[in-house]
C-alpha positions in Angstrom: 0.0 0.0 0.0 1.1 3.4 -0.9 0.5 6.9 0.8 1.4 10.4 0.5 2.9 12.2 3.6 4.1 16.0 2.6 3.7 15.5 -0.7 6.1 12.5 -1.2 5.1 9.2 -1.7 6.1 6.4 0.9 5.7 2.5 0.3 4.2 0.8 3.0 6.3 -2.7 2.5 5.8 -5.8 5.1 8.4 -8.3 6.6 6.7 -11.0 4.4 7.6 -9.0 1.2 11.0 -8.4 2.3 11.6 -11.6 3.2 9.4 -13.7 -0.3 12.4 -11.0 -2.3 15.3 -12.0 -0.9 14.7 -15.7 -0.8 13.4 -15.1 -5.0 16.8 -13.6 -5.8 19.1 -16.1 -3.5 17.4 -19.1 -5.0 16.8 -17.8 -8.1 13.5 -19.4 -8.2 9.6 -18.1 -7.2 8.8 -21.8 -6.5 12.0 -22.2 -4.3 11.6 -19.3 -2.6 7.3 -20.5 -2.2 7.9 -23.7 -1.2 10.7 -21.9 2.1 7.6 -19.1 2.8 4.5 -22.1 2.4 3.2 -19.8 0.1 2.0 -21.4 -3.5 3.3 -19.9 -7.1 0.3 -17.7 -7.5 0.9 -15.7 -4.5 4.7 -15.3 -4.7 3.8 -13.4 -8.1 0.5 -11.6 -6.3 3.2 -10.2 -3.8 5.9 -9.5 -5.4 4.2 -7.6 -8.2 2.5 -5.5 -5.3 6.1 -4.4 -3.7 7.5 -3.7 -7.6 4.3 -1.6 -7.7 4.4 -0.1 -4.1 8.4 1.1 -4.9 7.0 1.9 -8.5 10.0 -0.2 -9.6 10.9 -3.2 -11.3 13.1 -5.2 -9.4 13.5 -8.8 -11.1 13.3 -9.3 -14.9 12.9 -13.1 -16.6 14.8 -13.7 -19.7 14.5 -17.2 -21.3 18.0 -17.8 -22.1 19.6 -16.5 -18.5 16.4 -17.1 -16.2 15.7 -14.8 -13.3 17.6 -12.0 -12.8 17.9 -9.0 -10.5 17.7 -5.6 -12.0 20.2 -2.8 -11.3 17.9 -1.0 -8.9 17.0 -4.8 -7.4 20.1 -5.5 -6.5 20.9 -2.2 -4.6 17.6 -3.1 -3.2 18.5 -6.5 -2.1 21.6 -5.4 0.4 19.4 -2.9 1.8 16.4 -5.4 2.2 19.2 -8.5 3.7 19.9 -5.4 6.8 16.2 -4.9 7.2 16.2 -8.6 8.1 18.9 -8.6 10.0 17.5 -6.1 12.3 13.7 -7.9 12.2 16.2 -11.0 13.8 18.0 -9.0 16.1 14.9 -7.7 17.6 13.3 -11.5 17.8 16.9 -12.5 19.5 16.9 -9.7 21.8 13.2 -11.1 22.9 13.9 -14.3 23.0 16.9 -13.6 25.0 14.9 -12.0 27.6 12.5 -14.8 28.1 16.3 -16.6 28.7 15.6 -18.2 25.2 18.2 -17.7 22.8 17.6 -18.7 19.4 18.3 -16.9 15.8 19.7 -17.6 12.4 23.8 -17.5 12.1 24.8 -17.5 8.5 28.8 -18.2 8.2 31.2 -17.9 5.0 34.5 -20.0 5.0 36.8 -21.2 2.7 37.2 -24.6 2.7 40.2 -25.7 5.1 38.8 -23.8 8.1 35.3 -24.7 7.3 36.6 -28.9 7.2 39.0 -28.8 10.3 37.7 -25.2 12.5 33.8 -24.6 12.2 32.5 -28.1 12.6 33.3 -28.1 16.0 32.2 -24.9 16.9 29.0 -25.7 15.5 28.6 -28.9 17.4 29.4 -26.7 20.3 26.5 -23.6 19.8 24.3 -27.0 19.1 24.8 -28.4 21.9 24.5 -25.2 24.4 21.9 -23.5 22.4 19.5 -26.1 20.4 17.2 -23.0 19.0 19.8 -21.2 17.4 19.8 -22.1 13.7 23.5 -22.2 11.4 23.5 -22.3 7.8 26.9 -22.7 6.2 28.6 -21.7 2.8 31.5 -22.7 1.5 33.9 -20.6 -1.1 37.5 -19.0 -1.5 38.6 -16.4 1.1 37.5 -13.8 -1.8 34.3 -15.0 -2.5 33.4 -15.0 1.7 34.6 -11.2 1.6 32.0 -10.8 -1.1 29.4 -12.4 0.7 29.8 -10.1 3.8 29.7 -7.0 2.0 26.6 -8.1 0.6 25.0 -9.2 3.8 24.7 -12.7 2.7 26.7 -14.1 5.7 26.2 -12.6 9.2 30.3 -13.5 9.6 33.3 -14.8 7.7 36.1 -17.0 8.1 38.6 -14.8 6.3 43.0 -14.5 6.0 44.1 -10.8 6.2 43.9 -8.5 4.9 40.3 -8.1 5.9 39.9 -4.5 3.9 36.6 -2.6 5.4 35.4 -5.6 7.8 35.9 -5.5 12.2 38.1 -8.4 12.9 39.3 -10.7 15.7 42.3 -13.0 14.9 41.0 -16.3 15.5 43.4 -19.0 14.7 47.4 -18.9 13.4 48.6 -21.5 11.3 52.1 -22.2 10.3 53.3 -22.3 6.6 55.6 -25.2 5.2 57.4 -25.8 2.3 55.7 -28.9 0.5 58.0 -31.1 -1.8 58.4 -34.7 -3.9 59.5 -36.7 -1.6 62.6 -37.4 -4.2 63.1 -33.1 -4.2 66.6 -32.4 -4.2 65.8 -30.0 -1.2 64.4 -33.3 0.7 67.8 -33.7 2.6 67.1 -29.9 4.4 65.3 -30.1 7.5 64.5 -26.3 7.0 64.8 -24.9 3.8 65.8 -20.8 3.7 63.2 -19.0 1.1 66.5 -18.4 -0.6 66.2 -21.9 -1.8 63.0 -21.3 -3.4 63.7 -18.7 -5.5 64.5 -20.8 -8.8 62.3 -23.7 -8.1 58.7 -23.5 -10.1 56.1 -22.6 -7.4 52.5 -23.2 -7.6 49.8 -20.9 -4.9 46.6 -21.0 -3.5 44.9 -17.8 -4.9 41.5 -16.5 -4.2 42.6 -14.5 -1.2 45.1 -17.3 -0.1 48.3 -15.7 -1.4 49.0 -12.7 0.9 51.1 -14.3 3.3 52.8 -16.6 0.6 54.0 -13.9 -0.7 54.8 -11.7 2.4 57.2 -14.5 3.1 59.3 -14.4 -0.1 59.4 -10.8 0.5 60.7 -10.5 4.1 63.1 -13.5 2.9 64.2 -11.3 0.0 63.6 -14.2 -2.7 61.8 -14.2 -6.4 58.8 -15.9 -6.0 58.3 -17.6 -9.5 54.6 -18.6 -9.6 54.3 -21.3 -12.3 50.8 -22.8 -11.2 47.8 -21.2 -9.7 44.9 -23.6 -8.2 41.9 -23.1 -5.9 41.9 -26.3 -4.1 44.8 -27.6 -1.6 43.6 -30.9 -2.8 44.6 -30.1 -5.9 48.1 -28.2 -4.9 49.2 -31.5 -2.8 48.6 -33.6 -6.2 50.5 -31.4 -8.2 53.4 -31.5 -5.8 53.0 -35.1 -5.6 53.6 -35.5 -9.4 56.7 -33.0 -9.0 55.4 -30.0 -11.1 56.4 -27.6 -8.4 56.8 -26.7 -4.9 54.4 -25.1 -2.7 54.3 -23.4 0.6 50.8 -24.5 2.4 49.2 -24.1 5.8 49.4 -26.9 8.5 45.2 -27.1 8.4 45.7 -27.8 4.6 48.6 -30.4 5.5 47.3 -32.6 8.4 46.9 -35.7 5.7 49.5 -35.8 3.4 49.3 -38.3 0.4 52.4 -40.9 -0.2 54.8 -39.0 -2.4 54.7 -35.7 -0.4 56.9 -34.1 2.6 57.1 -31.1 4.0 59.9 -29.3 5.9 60.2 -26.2 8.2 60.7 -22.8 6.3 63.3 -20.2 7.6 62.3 -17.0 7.9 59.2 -18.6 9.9 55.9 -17.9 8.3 52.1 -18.2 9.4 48.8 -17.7 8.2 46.0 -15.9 10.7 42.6 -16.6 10.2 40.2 -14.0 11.5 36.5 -13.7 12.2 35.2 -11.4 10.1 31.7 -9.1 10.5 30.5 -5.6 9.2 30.4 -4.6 12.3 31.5 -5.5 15.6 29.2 -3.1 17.6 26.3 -4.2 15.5 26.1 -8.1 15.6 23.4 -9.6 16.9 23.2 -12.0 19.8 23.1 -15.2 17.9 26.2 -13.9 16.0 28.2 -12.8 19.1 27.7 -16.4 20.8 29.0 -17.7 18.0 32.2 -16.2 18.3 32.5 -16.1 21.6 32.2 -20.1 21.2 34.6 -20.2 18.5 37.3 -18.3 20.1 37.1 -20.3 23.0 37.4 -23.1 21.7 40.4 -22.4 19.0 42.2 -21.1 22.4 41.6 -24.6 24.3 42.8 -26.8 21.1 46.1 -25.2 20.9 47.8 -25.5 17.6 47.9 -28.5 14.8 51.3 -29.9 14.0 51.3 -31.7 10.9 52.3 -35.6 10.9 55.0 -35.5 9.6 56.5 -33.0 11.6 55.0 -34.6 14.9 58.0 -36.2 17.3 60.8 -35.0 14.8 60.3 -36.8 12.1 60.8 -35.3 8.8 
């Protein structure tokens, strides 16, 4: 519904609205996004042609080739519309919370070595203390999990530094290794000096992965010549393994090596942080804050990871 106040015209949209929009343009689908609100095809359209005509707008267009898509205007729309919610779930947490009920939606980004061997223990944790708190989990490089917090997709992200316009808190360090053919003629060096590196073929994570990679060959004042670029760690320890290059990797990413592969200490040292990222700290809601409250706790209590072949001195 629409009214005039002053002479400007105001748009008198409802949570149900907001919320039918933002499910149509995550899951690209008006049935998807009926069959989440219980509401059938017919009035997904009904309501969504009311808001487009109540913001005298159109916000989703349907092309035959490409499906649904946002428009221009929709998808400024959409980041606006993702904060209304937010706040909606604030106020229902802050409720709850003062009935000593605390419940809520926590929406986390990782990439994918802290979200195998960091979040599913937090999130057995917040299950276990507080069953009415819902977490739904998404999985992408370290650059597409800053994306999704600008955006308001995620409420907060597993992210390596540096974290640009996000609030912060380191969360867990990792240390970097050097990661060779087990026939490398480097494999008789218990710790191999950068130095080393700097005409052997090197392949890096990218995607928001290389930072500290390459902050290491810079404090060890070495070339680093980048011959292979890959997404997946996976994928890095099988390249290694079939001695295309060497790579420097984090001890999450190392913790099962396959036969073929060893790593060794690097000299200068070298880590990787891992932070816990949000748009704001002052702003998160309650769910949110539990949620890394838990997951500091318990990275502080687990101590650090020491790759097995490193374990009791063997390399």
């Amino acid at each position: 519904m629409n009214y005039t106040h002053k002479g400007h015209t105001k748009s008198d949209m409802n949570n149900t609205q907001i919320r039918l929009f933002v499910s149509i343009a995550e899951s690209g689908s008006f049935t998807k996004a009926g069959l989440e609100m219980n509401m059938t095809q017919p009035a997904v359209s009904r309501a969504i042609s009311a808001l487009e005509a109540e913001l005298a707008v159109k916000l989703l267009l349907r092309d035959r080739r490409n499906g649904l898509m946002l428009t221009d205007i929709g998808k400024r729309v959409l980041v606006v519309f993702r904060e209304i919610l937010i706040g909606y779930d604030k106020v229902e947490q802050e409720i709850a919370a003062e009935k000593g009920l605390e419940k809520g939606l926590i929406r986390i980004g990782a990439f994918p070595v802290a979200s195998a061997h960091l979040v599913p223990k937090i999130i057995r944790e917040i299950a276990a203390s507080y069953p009415e708190i819902e977490i739904r989990l998404f999985e992408g490089t370290v650059a597409e999990v800053k994306e999704w917090l600008e955006a308001r997709i995620i409420d907060v992200g597993l992210i390596i530094p540096p974290e640009g316009e996000f609030d912060s808190v380191p969360l867990y360090r990792e240390k970097l290794y050097a990661v060779l053919q087990d026939d490398h003629p480097l494999r008789h060096k218990h710790v191999i000096c950068v130095k080393d590196l700097e005409d052997e073929p090197m392949l890096i994570c990218r995607s928001g992965y290389e930072p500290p990679v390459v902050d290491l060959f810079k404090r060890g004042d070495s070339n680093l010549n980048v011959k292979y670029e890959v997404s997946s760690y996976m994928t890095a320890l099988s390249m290694v393994k079939e001695g295309l290059a060497v790579g420097v990797m984090s001890q999450l990413s190392l913790l099962s090596l396959p036969p073929g592969v060893i790593i060794r200490e690097l000299a200068p040292d070298a880590y990787r942080d891992i932070h816990l990222a949000v748009n704001s700290l002052a702003e998160v809601s309650i769910a949110v804050r539990l949620f890394m409250d838990t997951a500091l706790r318990l990275t502080s209590e687990s101590g650090t990871a020491v790759p097995p072949s490193i374990q009791g001195g063997r390399v």
